[in-house]
N, C-alpha and C positions, 0 to 999 in steps of 0.2 A: 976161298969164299964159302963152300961147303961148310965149314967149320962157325960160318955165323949164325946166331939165333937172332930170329925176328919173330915180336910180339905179335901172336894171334890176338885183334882187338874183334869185341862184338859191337856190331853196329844196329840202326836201322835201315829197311830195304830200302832200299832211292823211291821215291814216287814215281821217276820218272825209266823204271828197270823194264825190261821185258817182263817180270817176277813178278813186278806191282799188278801186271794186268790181268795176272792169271787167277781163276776163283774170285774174280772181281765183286761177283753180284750173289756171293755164298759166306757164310762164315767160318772161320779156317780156325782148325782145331790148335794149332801148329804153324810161328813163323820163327823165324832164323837167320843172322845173316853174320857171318864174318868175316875181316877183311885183314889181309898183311900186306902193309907200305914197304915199297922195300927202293932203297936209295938209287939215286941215276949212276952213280959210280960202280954199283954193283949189277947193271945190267944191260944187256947188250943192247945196242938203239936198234930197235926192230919193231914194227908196226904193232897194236894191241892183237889183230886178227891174229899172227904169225906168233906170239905170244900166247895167245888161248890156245891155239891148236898144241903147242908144246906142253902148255899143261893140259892139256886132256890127255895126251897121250901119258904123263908122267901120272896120273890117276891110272892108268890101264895098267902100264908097263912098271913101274913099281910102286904098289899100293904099302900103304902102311902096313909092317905087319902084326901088329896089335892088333888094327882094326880088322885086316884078313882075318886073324883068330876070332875075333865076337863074330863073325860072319859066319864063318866057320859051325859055332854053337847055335848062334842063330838058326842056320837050315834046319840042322837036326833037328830043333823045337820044334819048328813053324812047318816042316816036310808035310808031316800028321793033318795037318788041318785046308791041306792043299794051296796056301799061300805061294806067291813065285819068289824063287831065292834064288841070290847071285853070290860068287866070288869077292866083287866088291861092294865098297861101305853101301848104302842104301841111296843116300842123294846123288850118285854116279853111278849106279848100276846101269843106268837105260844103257850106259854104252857103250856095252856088250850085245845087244839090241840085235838083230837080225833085220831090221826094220829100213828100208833102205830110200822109204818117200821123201827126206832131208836127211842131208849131208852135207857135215860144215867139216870145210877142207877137203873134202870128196868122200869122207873117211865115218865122221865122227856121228852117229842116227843121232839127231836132237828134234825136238819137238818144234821149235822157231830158232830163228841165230837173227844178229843185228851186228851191224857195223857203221858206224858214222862215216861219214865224207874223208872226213879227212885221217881215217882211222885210228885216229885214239881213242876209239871204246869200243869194244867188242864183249858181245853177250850171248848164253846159248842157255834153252831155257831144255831143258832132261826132267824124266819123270816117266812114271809109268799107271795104271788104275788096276788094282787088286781088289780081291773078296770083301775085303774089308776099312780100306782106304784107296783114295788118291794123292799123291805127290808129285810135287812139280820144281825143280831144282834151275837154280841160276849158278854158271859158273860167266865170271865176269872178269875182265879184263882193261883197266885203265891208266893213261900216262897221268901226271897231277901235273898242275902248275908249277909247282916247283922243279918239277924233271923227273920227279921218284914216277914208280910205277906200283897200283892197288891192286892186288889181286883176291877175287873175293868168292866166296862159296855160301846161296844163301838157299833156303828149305821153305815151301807154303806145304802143310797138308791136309786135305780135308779126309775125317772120317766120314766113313756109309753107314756104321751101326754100332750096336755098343761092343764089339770085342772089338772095332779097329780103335772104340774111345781105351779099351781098356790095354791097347796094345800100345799105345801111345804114351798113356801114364806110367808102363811100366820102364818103354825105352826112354825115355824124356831127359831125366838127367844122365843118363849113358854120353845120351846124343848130344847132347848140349857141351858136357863139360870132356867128352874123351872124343866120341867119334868124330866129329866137323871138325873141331880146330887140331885134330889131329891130320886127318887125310889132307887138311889144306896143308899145313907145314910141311908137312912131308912131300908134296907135290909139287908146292913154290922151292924146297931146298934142292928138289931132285933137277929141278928148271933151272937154278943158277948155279948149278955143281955141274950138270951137262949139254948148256945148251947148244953145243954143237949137235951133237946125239939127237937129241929132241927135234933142233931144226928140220935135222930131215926130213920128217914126216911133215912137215909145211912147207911145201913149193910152192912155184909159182902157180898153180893151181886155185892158193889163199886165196890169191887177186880175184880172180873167177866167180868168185860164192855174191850169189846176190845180197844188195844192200837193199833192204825194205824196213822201212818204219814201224816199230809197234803202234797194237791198233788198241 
């Protein structure tokens, strides 16, 4: 299964996402969202929750490495002007995070997490606020009607001043067309090439994380 390719499609954010409600009553310089379907034949029957955890850790545990290299050049630029810089892509960096007030799967710092009743959709909303912007990242997780499962990676940003407007214009089509649907592919292919590996790190612990409504 490694060896399949599945279409990074771009989508719109769901109205009804964790993602939708963030920056709700501000105008956002910056949205984004992209999703890969990927067939019920080719994935193990496991809750959306126990899924999300597996790919968050396949973001940690092996990031693209293209996009490790922009990141890479990245720092160096941005070091100078005191901006914060991580090892990974930008929409998943929080979580590297030190930050230990939420924790989905006991493990992963997010900003909010959601799981429905009956666990086929799980959500976790990452992001950080810098000198010169805010971002607030949705990684998403769900079963379809049909049996396939969506897994999505989606970007709100707001800038604070004209260099995060002018940092934005610069990375924009970077982001758009290599970064995002790169680090998801690469994430969803590391999740169906090892998910035993991946398992792991989702015990029965997943069960534990509270389920609260976005508001």
């Amino acid at each position: 299964m490694q060896n399949k390719v599945y279409a990074v499609v771009k989508r719109s954010i769901p109205t009804d996402a964790l993602l939708a409600k963030q920056f709700v009553d501000e105008i956002c310089e910056h949205e984004d969202c992209f999703g890969i379907d990927i067939n019920a034949d080719d994935m193990p029957t496991q809750t959306s929750s126990c899924l999300l955890a597996q790919l968050l850790e396949a973001f940690v545990s092996q990031p693209a490495s293209g996009v490790s290299a922009l990141m890479a050049t990245r720092n160096i630029l941005v070091k100078p002007f005191g901006l914060r810089t991580s090892p990974l892509g930008c929409p998943v960096s929080s979580l590297l995070s030190d930050n230990q007030a939420c924790l989905f799967a006991q493990r992963f710092p997010v900003i909010e997490q959601y799981i429905n009743n009956e666990d086929n959709y799980a959500e976790v909303i990452l992001g950080a606020d810098d000198k010169h912007l805010r971002f607030r990242s949705s990684v998403a997780v769900s079963w379809l009607s049909n049996g396939g499962v969506r897994f999505s990676l989606a970007t709100k940003v707001k800038c604070k001043n004209a260099f995060g407007r002018f940092y934005m214009a610069m990375i924009q089509k970077v982001h758009l067309r290599y970064v995002v649907p790169t680090m998801l592919e690469q994430a969803v292919a590391v999740l169906i090439a090892t998910p035993q590996e991946l398992a792991s790190t989702a015990t029965e612990s997943d069960r534990q994380m509270s389920h609260h409504l976005p508001t």
